[in-house]
PyMOL Python script that loads the backbone (N, CA, C, O; Angstrom):
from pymol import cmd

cmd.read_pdbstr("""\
ATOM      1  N   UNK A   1       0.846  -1.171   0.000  1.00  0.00           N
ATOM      2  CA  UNK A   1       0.000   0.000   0.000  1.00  0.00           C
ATOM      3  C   UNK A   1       0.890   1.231   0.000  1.00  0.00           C
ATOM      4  O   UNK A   1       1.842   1.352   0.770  1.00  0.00           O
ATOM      5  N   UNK A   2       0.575   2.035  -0.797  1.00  0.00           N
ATOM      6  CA  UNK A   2       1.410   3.327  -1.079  1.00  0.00           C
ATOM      7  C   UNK A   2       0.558   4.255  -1.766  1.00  0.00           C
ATOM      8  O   UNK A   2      -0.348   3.929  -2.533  1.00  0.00           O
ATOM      9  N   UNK A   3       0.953   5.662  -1.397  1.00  0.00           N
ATOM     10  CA  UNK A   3       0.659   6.946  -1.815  1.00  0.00           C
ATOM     11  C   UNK A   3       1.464   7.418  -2.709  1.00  0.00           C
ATOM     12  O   UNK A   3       2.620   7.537  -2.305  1.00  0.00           O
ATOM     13  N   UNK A   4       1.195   7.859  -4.215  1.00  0.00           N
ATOM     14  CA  UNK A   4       2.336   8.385  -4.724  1.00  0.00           C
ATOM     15  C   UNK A   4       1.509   9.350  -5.460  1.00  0.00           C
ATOM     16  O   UNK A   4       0.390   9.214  -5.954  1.00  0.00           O
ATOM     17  N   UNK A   5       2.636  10.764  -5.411  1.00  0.00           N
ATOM     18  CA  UNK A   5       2.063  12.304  -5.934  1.00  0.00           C
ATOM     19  C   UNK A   5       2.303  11.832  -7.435  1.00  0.00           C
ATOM     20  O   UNK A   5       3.248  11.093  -7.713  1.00  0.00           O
ATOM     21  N   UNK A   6       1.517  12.236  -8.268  1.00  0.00           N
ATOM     22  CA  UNK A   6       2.752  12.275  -9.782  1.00  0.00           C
ATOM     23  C   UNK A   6       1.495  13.741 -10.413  1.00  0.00           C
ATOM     24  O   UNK A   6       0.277  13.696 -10.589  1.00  0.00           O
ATOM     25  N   UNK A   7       2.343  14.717 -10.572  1.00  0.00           N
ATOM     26  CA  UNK A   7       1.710  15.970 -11.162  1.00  0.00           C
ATOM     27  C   UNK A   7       1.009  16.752 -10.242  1.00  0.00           C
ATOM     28  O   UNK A   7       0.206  17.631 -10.552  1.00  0.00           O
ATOM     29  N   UNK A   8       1.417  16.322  -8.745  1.00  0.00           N
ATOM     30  CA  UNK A   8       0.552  16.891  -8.226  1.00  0.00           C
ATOM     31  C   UNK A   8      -1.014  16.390  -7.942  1.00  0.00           C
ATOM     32  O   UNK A   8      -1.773  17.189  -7.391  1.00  0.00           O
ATOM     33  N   UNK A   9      -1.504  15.047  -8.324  1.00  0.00           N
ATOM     34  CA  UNK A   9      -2.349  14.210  -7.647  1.00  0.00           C
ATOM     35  C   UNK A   9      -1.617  13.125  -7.352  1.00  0.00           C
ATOM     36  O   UNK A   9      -0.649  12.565  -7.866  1.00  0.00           O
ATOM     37  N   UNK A  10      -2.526  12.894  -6.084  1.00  0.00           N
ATOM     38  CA  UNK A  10      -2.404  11.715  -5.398  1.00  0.00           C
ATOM     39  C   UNK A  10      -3.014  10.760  -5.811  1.00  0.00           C
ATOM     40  O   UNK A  10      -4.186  10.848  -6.176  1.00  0.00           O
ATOM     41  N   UNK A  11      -2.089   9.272  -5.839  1.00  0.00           N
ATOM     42  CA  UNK A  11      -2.582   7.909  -6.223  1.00  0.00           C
ATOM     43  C   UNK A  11      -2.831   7.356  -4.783  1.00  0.00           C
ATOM     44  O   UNK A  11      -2.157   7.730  -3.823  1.00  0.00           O
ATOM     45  N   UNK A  12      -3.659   6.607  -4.709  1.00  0.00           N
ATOM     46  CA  UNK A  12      -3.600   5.507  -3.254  1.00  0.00           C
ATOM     47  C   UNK A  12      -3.566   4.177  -4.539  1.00  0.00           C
ATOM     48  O   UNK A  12      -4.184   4.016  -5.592  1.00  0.00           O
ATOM     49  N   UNK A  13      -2.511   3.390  -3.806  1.00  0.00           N
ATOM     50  CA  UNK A  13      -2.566   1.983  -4.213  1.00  0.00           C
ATOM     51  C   UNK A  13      -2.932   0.881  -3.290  1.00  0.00           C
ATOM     52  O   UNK A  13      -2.163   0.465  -2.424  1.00  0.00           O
ATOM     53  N   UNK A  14      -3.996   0.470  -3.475  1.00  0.00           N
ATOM     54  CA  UNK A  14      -5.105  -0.668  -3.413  1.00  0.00           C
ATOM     55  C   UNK A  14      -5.563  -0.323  -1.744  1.00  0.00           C
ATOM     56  O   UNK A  14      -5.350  -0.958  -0.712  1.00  0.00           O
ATOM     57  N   UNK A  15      -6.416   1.212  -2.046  1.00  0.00           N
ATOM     58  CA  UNK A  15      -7.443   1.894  -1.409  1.00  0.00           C
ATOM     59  C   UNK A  15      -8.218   0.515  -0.528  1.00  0.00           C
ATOM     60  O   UNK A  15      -8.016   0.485   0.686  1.00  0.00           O
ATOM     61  N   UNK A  16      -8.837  -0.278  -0.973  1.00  0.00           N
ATOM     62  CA  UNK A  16      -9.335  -1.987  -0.307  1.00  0.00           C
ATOM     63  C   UNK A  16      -8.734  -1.980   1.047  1.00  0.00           C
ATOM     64  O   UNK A  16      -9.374  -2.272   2.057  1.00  0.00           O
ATOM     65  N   UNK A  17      -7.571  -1.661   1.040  1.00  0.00           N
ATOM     66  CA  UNK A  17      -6.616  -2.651   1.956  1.00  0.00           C
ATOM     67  C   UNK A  17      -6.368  -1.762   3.405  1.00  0.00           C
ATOM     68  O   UNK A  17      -5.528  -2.057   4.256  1.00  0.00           O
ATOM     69  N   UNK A  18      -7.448  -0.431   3.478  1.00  0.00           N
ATOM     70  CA  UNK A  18      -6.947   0.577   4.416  1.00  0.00           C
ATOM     71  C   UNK A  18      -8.762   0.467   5.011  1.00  0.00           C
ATOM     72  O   UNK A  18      -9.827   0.233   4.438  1.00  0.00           O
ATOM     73  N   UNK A  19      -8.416   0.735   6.249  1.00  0.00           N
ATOM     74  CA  UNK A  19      -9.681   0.859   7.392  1.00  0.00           C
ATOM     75  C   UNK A  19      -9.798   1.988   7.025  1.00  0.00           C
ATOM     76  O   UNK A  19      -8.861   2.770   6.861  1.00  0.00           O
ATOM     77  N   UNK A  20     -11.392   2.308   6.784  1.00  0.00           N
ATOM     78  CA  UNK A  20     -11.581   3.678   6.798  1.00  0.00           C
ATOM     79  C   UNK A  20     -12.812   4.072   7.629  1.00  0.00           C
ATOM     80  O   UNK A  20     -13.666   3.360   8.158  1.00  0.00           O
ATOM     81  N   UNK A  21     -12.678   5.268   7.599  1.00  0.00           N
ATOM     82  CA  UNK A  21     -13.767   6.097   8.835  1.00  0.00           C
ATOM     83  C   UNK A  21     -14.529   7.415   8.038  1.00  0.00           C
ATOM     84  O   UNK A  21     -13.726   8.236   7.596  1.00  0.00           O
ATOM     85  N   UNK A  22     -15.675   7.654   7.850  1.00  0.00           N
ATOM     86  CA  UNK A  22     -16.272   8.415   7.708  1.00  0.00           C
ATOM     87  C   UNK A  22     -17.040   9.404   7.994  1.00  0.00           C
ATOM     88  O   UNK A  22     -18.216   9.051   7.913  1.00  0.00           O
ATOM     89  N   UNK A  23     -16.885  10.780   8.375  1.00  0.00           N
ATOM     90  CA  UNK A  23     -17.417  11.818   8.816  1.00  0.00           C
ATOM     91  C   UNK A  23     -18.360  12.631   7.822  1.00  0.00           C
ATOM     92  O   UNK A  23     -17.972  12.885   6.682  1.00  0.00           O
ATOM     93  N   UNK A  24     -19.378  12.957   8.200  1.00  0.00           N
ATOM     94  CA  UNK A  24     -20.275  13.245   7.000  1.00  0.00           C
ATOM     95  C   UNK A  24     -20.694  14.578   7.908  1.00  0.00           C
ATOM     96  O   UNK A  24     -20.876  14.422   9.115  1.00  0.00           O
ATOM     97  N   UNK A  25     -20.862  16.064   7.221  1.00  0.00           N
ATOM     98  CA  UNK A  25     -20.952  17.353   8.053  1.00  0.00           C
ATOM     99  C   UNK A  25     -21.852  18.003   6.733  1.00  0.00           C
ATOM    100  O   UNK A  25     -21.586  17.540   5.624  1.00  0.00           O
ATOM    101  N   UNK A  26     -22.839  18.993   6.825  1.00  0.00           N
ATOM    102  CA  UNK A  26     -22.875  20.294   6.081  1.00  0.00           C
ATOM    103  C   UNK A  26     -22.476  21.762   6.974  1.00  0.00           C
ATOM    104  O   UNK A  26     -22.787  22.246   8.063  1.00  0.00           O
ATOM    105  N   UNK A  27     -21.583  22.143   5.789  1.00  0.00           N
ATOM    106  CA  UNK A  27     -21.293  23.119   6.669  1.00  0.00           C
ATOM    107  C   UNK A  27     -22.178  24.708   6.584  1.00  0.00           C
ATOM    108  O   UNK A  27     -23.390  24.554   6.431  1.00  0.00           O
ATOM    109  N   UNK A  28     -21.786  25.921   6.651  1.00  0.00           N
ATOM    110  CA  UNK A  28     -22.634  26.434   6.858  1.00  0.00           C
ATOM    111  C   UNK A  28     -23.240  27.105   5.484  1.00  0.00           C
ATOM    112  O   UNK A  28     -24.330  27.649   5.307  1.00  0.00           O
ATOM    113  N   UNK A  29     -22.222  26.891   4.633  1.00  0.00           N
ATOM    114  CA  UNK A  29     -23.199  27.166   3.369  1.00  0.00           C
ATOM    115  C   UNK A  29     -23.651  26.237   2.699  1.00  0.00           C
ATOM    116  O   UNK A  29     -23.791  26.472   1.499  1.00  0.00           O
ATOM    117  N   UNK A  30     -24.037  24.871   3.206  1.00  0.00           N
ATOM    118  CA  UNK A  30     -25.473  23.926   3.084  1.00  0.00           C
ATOM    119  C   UNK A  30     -24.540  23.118   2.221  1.00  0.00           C
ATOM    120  O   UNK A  30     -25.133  22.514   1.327  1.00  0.00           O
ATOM    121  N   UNK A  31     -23.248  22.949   2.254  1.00  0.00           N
ATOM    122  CA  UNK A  31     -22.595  21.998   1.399  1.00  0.00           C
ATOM    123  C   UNK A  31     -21.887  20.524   1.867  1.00  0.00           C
ATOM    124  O   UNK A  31     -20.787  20.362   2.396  1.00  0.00           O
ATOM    125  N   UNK A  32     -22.704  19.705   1.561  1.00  0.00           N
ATOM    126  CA  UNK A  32     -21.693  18.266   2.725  1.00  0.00           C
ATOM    127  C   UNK A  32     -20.504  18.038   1.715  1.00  0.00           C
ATOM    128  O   UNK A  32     -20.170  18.179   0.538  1.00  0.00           O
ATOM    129  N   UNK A  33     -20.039  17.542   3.087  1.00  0.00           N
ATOM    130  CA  UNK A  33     -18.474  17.190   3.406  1.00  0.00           C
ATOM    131  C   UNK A  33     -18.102  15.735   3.832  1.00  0.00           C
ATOM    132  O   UNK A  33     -18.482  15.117   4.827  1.00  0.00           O
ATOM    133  N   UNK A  34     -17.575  15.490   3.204  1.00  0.00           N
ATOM    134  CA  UNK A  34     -17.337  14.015   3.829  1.00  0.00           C
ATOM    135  C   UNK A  34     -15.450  14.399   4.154  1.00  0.00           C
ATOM    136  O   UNK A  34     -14.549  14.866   3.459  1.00  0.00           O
ATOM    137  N   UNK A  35     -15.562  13.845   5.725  1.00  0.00           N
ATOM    138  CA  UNK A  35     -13.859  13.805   6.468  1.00  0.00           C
ATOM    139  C   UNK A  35     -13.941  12.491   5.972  1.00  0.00           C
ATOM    140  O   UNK A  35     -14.900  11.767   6.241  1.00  0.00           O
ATOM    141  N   UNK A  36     -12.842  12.073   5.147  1.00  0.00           N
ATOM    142  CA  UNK A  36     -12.340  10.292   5.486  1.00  0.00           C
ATOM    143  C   UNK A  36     -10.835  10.114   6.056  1.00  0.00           C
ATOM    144  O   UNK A  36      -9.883  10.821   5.725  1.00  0.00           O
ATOM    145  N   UNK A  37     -10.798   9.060   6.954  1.00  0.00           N
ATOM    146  CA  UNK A  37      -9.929   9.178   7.851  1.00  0.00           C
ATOM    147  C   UNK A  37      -9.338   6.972   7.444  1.00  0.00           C
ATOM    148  O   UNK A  37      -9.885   5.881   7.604  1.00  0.00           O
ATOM    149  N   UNK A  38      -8.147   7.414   6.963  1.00  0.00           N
ATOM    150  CA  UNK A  38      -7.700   5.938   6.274  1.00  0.00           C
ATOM    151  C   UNK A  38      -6.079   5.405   7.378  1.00  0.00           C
ATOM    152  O   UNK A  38      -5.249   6.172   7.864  1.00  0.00           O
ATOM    153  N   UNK A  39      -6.110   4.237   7.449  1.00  0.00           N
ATOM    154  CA  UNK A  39      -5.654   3.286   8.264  1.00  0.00           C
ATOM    155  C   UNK A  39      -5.025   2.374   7.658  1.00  0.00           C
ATOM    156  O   UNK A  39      -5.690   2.046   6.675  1.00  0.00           O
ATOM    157  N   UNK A  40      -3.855   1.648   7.752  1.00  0.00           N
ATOM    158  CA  UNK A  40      -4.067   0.901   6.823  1.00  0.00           C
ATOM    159  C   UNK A  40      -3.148  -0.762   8.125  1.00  0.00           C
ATOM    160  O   UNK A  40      -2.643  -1.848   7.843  1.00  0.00           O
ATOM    161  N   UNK A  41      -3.358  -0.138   9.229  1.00  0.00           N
ATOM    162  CA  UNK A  41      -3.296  -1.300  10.485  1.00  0.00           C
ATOM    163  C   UNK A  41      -4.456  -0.766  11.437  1.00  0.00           C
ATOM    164  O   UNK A  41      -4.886   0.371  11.247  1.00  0.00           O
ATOM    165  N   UNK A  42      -4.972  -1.563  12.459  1.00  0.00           N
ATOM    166  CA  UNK A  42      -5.785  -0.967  13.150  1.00  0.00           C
ATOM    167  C   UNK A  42      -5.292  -2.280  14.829  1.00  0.00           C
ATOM    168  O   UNK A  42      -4.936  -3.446  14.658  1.00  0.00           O
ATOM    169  N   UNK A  43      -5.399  -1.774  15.885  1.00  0.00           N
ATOM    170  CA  UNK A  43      -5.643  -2.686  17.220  1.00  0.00           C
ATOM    171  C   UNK A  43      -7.027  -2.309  17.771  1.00  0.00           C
ATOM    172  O   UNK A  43      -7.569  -1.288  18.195  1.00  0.00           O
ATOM    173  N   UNK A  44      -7.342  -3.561  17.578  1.00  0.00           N
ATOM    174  CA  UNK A  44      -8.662  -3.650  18.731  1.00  0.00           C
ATOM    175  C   UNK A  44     -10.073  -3.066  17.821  1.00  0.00           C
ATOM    176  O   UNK A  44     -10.066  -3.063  16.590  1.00  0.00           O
ATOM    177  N   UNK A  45     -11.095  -2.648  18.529  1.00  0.00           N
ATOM    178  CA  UNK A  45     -12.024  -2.239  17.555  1.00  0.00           C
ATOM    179  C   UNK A  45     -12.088  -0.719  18.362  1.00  0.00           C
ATOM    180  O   UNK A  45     -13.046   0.030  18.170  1.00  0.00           O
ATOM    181  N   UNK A  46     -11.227  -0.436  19.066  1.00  0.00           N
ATOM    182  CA  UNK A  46     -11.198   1.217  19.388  1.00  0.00           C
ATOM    183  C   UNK A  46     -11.687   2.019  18.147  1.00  0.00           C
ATOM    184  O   UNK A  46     -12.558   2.880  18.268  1.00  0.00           O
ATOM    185  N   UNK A  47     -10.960   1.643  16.641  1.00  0.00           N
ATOM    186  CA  UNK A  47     -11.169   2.880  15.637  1.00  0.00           C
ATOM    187  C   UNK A  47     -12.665   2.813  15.188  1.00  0.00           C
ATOM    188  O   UNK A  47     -12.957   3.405  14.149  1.00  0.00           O
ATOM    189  N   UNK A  48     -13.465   2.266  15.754  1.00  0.00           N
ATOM    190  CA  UNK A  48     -15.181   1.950  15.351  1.00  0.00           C
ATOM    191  C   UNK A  48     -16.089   3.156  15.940  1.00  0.00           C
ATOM    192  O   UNK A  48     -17.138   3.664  15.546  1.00  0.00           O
ATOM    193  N   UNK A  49     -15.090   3.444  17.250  1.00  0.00           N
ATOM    194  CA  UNK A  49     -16.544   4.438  17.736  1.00  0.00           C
ATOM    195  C   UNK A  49     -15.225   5.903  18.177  1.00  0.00           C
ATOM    196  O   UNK A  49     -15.566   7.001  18.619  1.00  0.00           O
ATOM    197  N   UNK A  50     -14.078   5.565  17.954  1.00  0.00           N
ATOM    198  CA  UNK A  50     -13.308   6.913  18.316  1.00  0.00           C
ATOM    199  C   UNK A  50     -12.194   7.301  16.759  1.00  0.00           C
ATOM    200  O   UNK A  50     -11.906   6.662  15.748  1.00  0.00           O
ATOM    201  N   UNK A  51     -11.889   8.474  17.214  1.00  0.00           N
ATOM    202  CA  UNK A  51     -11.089   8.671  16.083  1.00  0.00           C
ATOM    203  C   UNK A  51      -9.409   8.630  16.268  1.00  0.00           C
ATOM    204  O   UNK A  51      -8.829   9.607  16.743  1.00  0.00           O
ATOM    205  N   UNK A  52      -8.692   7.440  15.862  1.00  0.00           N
ATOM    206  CA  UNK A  52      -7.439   7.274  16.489  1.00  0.00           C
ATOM    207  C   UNK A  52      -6.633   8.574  16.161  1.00  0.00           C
ATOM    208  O   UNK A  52      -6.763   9.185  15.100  1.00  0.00           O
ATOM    209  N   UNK A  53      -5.698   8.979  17.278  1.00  0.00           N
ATOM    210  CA  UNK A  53      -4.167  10.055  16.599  1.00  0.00           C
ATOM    211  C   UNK A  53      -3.201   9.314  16.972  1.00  0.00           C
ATOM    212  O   UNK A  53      -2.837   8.880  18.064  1.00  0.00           O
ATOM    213  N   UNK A  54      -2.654   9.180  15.413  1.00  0.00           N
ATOM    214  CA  UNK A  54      -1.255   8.278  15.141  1.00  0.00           C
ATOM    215  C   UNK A  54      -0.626   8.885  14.651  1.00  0.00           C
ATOM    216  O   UNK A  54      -0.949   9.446  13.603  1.00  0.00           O
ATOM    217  N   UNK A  55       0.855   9.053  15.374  1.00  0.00           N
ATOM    218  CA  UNK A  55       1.898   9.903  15.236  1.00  0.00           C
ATOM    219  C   UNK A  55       2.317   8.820  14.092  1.00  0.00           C
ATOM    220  O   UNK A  55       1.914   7.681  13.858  1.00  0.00           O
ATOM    221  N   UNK A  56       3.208   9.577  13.531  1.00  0.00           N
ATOM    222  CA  UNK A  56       4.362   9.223  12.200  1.00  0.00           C
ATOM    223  C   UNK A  56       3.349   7.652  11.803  1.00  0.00           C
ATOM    224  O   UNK A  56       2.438   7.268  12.537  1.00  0.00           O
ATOM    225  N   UNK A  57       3.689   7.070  10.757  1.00  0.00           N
ATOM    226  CA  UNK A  57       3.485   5.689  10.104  1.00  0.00           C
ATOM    227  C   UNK A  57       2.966   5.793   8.710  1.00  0.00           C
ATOM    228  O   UNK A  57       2.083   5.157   8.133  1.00  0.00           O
ATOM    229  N   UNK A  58       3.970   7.040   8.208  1.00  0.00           N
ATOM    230  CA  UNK A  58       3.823   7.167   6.807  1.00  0.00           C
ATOM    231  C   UNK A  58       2.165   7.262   6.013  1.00  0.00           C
ATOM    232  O   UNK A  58       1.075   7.646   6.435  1.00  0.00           O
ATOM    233  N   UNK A  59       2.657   6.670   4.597  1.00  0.00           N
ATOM    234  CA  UNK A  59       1.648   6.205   3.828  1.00  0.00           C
ATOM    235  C   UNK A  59       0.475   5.418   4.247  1.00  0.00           C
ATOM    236  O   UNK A  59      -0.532   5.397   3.539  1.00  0.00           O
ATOM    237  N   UNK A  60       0.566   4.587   5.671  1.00  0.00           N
ATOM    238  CA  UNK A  60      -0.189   3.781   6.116  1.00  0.00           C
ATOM    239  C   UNK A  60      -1.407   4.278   6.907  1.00  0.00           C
ATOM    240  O   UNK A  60      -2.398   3.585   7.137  1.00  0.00           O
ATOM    241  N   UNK A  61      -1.169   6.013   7.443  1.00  0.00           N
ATOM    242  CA  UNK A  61      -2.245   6.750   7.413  1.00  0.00           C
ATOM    243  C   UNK A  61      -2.211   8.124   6.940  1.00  0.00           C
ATOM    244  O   UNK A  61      -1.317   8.970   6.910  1.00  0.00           O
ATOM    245  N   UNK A  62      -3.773   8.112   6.477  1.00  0.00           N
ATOM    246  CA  UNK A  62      -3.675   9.332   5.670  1.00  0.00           C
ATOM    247  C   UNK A  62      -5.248   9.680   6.013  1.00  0.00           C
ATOM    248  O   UNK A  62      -5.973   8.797   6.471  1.00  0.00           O
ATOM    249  N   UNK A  63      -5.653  10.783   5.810  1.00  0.00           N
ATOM    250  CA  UNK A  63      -6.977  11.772   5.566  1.00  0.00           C
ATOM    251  C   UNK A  63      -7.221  12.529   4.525  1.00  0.00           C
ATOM    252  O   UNK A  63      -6.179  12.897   3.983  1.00  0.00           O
ATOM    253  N   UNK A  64      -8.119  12.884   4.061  1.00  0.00           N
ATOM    254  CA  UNK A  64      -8.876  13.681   3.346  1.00  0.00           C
ATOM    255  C   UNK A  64     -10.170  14.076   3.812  1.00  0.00           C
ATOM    256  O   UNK A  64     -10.913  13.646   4.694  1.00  0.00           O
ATOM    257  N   UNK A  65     -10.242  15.027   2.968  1.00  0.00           N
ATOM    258  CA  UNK A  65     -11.717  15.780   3.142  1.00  0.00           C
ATOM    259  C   UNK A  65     -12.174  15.956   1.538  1.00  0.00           C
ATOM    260  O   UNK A  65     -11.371  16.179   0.632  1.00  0.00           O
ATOM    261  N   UNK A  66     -13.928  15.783   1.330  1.00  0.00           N
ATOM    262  CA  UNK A  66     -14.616  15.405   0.386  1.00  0.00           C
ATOM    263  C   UNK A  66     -15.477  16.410   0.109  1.00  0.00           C
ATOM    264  O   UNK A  66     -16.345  16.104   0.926  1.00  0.00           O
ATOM    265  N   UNK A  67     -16.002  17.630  -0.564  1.00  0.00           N
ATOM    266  CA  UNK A  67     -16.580  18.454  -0.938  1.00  0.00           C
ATOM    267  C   UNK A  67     -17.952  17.814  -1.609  1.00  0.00           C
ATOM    268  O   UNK A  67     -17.789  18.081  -2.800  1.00  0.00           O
ATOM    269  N   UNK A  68     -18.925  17.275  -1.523  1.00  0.00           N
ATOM    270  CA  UNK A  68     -19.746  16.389  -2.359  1.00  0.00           C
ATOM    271  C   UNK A  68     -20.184  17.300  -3.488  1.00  0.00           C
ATOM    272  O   UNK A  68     -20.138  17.132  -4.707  1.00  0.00           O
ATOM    273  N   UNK A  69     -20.691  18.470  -2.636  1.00  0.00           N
ATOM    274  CA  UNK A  69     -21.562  19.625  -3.439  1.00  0.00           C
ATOM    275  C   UNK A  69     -20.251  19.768  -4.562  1.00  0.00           C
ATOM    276  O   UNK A  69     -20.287  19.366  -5.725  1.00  0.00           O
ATOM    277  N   UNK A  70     -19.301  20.328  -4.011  1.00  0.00           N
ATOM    278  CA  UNK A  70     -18.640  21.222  -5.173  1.00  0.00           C
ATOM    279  C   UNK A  70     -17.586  20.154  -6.155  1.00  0.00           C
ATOM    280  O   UNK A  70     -16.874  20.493  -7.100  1.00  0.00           O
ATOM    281  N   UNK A  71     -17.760  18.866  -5.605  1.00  0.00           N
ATOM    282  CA  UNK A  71     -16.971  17.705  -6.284  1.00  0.00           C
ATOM    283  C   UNK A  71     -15.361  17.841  -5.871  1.00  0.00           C
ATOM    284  O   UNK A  71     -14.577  16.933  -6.149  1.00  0.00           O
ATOM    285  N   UNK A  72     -15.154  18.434  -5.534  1.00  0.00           N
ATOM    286  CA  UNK A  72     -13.818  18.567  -4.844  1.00  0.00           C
ATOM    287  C   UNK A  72     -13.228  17.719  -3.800  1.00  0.00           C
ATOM    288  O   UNK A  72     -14.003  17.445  -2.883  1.00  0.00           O
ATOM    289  N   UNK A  73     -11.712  17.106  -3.696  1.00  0.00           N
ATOM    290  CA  UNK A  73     -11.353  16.580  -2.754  1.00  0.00           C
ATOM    291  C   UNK A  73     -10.255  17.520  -2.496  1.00  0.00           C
ATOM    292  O   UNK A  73      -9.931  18.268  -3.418  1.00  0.00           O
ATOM    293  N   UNK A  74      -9.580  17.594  -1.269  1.00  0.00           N
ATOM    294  CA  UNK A  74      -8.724  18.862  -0.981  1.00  0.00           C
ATOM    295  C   UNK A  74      -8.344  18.235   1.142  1.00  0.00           C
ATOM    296  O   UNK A  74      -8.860  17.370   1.850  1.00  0.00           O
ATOM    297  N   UNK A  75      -7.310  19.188   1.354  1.00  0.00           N
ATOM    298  CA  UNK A  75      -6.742  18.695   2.666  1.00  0.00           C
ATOM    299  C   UNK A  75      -6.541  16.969   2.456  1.00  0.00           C
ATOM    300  O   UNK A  75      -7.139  16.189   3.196  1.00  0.00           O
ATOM    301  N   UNK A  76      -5.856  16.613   1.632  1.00  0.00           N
ATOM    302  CA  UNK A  76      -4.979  15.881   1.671  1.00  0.00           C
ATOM    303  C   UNK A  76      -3.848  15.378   2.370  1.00  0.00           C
ATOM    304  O   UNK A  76      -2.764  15.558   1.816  1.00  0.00           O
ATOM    305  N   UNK A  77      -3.856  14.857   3.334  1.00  0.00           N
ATOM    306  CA  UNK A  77      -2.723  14.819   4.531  1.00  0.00           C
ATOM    307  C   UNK A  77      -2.018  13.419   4.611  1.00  0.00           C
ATOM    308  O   UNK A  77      -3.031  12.721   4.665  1.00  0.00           O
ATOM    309  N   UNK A  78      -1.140  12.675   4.648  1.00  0.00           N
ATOM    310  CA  UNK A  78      -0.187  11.783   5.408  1.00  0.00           C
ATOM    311  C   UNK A  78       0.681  12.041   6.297  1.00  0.00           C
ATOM    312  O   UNK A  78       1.350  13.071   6.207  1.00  0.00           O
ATOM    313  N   UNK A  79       0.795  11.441   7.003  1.00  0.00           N
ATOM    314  CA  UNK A  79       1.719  10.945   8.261  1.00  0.00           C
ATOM    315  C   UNK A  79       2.769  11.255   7.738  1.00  0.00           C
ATOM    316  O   UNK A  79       3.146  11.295   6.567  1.00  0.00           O
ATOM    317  N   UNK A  80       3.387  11.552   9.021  1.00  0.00           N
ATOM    318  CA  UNK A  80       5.344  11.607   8.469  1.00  0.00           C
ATOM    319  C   UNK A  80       6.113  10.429   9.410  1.00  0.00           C
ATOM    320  O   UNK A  80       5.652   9.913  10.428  1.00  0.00           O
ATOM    321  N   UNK A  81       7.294  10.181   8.835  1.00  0.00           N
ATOM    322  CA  UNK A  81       8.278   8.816   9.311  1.00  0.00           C
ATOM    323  C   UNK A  81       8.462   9.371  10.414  1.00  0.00           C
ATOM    324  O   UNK A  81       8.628  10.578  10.587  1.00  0.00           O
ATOM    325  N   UNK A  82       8.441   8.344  11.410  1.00  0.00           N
ATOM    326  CA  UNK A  82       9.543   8.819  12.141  1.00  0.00           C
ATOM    327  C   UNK A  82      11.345   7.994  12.203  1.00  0.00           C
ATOM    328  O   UNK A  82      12.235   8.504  12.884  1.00  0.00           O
TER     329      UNK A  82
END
""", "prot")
cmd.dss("prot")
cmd.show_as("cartoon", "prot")
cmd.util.cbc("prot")
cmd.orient("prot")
């Protein structure tokens, strides 16, 4: 599983293989948002009802945020090594 920029978008390779979490919001100008919050190890079933913070572990976690209304994905984030 890997993230790779090329032009300035991001690839996820084999998206399947990462726990994910979904936050669904409208914000105040009536536009939903989907937070997705990606994993790609998990312990226990803690990440079901809380939202884990995991320092450094690369490519293996990452977030985004989902614009539905305006089709946009944007705040693009990964982890850094430690």
């Amino acid at each position: 599983m890997s993230i790779y920029n090329r032009r300035g978008i991001n690839i996820i390779v084999q998206p399947e293989k990462y726990f994910k979490q979904f936050i669904v919001v409208i914000n105040v100008k009536g536009e939903k948002i989907v937070w997705v919050n990606c994993m790609c190890e998990v312990f226990g079933d803690y990440w079901k009802k809380r939202i884990p913070i995991v320092n450094d572990g690369g490519s293996c976690y990452f977030r985004l945020k989902i614009n539905l209304t305006k089709k946009v994905v944007y705040d693009f984030y990964t982890n850094g090594l430690a």
